[in-house]
C-alpha positions, 0 to 999 in steps of 0.5 A: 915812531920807528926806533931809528927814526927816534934815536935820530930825533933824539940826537936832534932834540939834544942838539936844539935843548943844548942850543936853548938852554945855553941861549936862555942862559939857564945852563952851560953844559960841558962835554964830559955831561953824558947824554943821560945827565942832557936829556933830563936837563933839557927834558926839566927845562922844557916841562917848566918853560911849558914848551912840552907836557910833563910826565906824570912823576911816577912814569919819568924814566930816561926811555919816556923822557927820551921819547918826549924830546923825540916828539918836541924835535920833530915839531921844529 
């Protein structure tokens, strides 16, 4: 994946998690939650809903959980 093509897919993916994690009623994000704070939620979210493959414990980081959501987005 080309890192343009990832950073729009990451956009994307933060979009739709807003949007799921809302309609589920699991959490209501607020504007002032920077994209960093989303991403993990959104990323948290999907790895217990069993919607993507967790990340083994010792390799999360905001680069590999950014990289995850950008895979889930381009599935939708």
């Amino acid at each position: 994946m080309k890192p343009k093509e990832e950073k729009a897919l990451v956009k994307k993916a933060i979009e739709e998690g807003v949007k799921y994690g809302e309609r589920r009623g699991a959490v209501e994000f607020e504007p002032t939650d920077s994209a960093a704070d989303k991403i993990e939620y959104i990323y948290r979210l999907l790895v217990h809903d069993k919607l993507i493959q967790p990340i083994p414990e010792d390799q999360i980081s905001q680069k590999s959980m950014r990289h995850k959501l950008a895979i889930w987005a381009s599935k939708l």
